[in-house]
N, C-alpha and C positions, 0 to 999 in steps of 0.2 A: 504494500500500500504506500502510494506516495505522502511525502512529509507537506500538510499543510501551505500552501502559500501567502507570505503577508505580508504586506505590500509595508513599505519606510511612511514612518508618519506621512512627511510632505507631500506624501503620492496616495491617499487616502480623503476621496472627495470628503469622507462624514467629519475628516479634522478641519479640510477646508472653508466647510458651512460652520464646524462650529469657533472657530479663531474667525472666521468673517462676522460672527453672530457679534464677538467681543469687542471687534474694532470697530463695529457699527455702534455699540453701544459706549462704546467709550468717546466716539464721537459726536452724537449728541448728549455725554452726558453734560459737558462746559455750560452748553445751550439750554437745556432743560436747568440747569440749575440754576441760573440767573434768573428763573421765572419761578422756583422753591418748587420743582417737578422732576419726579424720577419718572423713565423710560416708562414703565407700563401707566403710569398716573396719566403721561400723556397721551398714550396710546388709547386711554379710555375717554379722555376729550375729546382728541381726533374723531374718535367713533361718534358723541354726542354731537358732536358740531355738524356732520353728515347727516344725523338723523336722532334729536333730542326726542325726551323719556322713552328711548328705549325700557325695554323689562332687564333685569336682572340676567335673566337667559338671553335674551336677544344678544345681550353685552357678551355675554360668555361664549358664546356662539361665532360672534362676530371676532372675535379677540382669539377666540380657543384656547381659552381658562374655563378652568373649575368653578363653582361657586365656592369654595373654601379658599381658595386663592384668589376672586375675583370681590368677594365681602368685605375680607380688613384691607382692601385698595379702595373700594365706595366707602369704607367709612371715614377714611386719612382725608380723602377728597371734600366729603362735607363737611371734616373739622377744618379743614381750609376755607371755607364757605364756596368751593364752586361746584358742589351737586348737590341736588336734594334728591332724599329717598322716601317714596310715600307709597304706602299700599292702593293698588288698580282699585278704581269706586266699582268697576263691573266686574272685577274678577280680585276677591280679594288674598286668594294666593299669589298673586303678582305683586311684585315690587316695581315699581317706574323709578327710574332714574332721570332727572332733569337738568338741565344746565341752571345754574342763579346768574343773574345779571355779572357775576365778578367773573362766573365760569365762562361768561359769552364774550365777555371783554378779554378775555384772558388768548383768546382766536387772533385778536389783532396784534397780542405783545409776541406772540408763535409763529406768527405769518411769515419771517425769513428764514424760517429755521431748514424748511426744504429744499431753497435753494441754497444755504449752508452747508447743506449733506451733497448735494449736488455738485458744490463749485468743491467742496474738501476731497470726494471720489473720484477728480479729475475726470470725469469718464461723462459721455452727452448723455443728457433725457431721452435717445431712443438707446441707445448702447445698456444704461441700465433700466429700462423699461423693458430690453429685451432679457436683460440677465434676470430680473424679478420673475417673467415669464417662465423660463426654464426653472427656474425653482420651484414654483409655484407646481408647474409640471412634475417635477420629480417629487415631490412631496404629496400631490396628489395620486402619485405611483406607486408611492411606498406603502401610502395607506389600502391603496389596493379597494 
């Protein structure tokens, strides 16, 4: 029986995604933190700014978080006063999440932040429009 084959880190797409995952993150963290916002805080504005009071699942869904991991983020958020969390009046096992007025102001102080990521990845808006694609792709793959 042949001996296993395995490839040198560097040559291992799953280290590639995941050391891209870090530098991504580490690049906008400078950014996010001038605005008292960690990476997934924003990621769940971003979400509400495209489409406010989402549900709790909507958000998790959309994000692809847990609720155990997606509740002490909604909560951090409305001790900062930019979400509120209030039970669905027609469906009272729902939680809606909504923007507050600090939360919707808070889109205009973020607004340069992705041409930040942009001009810092030296790479054009189709070049990593195409690379998000194939990720997007193979991730959709893996899950099968």
């Amino acid at each position: 029986m042949p001996a296993p084959t395995t490839l040198p880190i560097p040559e291992m797409i799953c280290f590639s995604l995941y050391s891209a995952t870090h530098a991504m993150q580490h690049a906008y963290k400078p950014l996010l933190e001038a605005l008292g916002l960690t990476y997934p805080q924003y990621l769940v504005l971003v979400s509400l700014w495209g489409e406010d009071g989402r549900t709790v699942g909507q958000l998790g869904q959309a994000l692809q978080l847990e609720s155990n991991t997606l509740t002490p983020l909604l909560k951090r958020l409305e001790a900062q006063g930019l979400v509120a969390r209030a039970r669905d009046s027609r469906d009272e096992r729902q939680v809606r999440v909504s923007l507050t007025g600090v939360g919707r102001d808070m889109q205009a102080r973020a607004a340069d932040i992705p041409g930040c990521i942009l001009e810092k990845s030296g790479m054009t808006l189709a070049a990593l429009t195409a690379l998000r694609d194939q990720v997007n792709a193979l991730r959709d793959q893996l899950r099968g």
